[in-house]
C-alpha positions as CSV (number, residue, x, y, z in Angstrom):
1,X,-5.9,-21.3,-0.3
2,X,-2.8,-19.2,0.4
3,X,-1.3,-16.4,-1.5
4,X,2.1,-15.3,-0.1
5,X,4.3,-12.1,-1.2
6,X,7.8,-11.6,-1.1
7,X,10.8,-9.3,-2.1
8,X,9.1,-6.5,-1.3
9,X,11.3,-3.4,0.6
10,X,13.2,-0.3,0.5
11,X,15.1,1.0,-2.7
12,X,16.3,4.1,-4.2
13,X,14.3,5.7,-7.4
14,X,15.7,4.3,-10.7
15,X,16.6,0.8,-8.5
16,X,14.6,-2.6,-9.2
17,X,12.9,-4.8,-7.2
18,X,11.1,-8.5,-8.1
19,X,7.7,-9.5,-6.0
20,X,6.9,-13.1,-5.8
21,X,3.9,-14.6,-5.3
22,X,4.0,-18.3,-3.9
23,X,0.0,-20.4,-4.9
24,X,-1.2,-22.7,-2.7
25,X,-4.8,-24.6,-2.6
26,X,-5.8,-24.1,-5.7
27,X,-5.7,-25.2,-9.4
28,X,-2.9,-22.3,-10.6
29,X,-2.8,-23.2,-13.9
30,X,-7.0,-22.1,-14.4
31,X,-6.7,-18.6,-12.4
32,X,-5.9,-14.9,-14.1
33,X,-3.2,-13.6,-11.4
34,X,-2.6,-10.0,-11.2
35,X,-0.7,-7.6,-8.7
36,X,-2.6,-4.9,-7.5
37,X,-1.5,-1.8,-5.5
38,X,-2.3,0.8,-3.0
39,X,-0.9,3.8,-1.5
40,X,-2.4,5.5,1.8
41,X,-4.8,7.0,0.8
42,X,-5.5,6.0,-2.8
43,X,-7.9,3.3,-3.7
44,X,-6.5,0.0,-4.5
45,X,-5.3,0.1,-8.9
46,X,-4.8,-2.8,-10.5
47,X,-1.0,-2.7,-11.6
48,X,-1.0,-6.0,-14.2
49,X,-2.2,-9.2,-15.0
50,X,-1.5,-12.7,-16.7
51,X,-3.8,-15.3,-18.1
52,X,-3.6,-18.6,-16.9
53,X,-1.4,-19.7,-19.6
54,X,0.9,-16.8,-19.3
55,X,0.8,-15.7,-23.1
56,X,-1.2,-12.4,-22.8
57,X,-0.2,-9.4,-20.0
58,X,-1.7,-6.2,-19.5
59,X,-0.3,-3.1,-17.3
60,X,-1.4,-0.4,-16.0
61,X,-0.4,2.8,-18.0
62,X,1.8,4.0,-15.0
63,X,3.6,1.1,-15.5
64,X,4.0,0.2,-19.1
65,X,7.6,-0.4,-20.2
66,X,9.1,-0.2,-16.7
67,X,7.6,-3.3,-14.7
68,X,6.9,-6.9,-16.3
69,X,4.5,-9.8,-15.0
70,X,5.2,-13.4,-15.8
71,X,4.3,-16.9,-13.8
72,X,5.4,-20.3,-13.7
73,X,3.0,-22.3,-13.7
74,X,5.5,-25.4,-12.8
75,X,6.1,-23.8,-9.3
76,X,2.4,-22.1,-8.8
77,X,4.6,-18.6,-8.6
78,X,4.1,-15.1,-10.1
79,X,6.3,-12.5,-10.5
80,X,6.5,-8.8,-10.7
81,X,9.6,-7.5,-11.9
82,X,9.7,-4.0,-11.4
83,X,12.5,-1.8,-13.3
84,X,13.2,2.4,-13.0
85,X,11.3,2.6,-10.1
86,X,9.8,5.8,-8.9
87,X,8.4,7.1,-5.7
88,X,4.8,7.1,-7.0
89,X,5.5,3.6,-7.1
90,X,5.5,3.2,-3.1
91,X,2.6,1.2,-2.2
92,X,1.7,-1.9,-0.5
93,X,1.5,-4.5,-3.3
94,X,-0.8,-7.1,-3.5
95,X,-1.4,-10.9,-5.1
96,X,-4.7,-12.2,-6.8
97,X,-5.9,-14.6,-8.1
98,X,-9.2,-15.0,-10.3
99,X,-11.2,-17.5,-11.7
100,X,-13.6,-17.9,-14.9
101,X,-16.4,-15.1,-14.1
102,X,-15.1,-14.2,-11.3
103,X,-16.2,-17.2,-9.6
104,X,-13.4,-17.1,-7.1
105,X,-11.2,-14.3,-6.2
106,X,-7.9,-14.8,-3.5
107,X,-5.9,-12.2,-1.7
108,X,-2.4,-12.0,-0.3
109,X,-1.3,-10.6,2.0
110,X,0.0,-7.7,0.6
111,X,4.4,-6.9,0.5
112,X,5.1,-2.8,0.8
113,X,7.4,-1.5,-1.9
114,X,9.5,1.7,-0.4
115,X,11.3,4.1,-3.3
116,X,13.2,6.5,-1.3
117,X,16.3,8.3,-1.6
């Protein structure tokens, strides 16, 4: 199993960025994915998730109206696209995946996100 981040970086407050997260190993199709986050210091928040068929999300209040999960299932890949970004949102993010009952649960690696002017 293999979950690998990407398009992390540096970028100014009110700039964009869009994480990826490339599947492997694993039926992608069955698993809830989410992107989770965490700051030094802070405990690791769960920013939003997807269902396995992509038609119901859910976001963290923090983020509501600024960042937007979606997946393709085709290409085993989620995204985060994150919009207005802030320097609260500076964090390393992170991929999971979940299954039914939380039978299995799968970890990226984790992709840091930088808002600085």
């Amino acid at each position: 199993v293999q979950l690998v981040e990407s398009g992390g970086g540096l970028v100014q407050p009110g700039g964009s960025l869009r994480l990826s997260c490339a599947a492997s190993g694993f039926t992608f199709s069955r698993y809830v994915m989410n992107w989770y986050r965490q700051a030094p210091g802070n405990e690791r928040e769960l920013v939003a998730s997807i269902s396995g068929t992509g038609s119901s999300t859910n976001y963290a209040d923090s983020v509501k109206g600024r960042f937007t999960i979606s997946r393709d299932n085709a290409k085993n890949t989620v995204y985060l696209q994150m919009n207005s970004l802030k320097p609260e949102d500076t964090a390393v993010y992170y991929c999971n995946a979940r299954s039914a009952y939380n039978k299995y649960n799968y970890w990226g690696q984790g992709t840091q996100v930088t808002v600085s002017s």
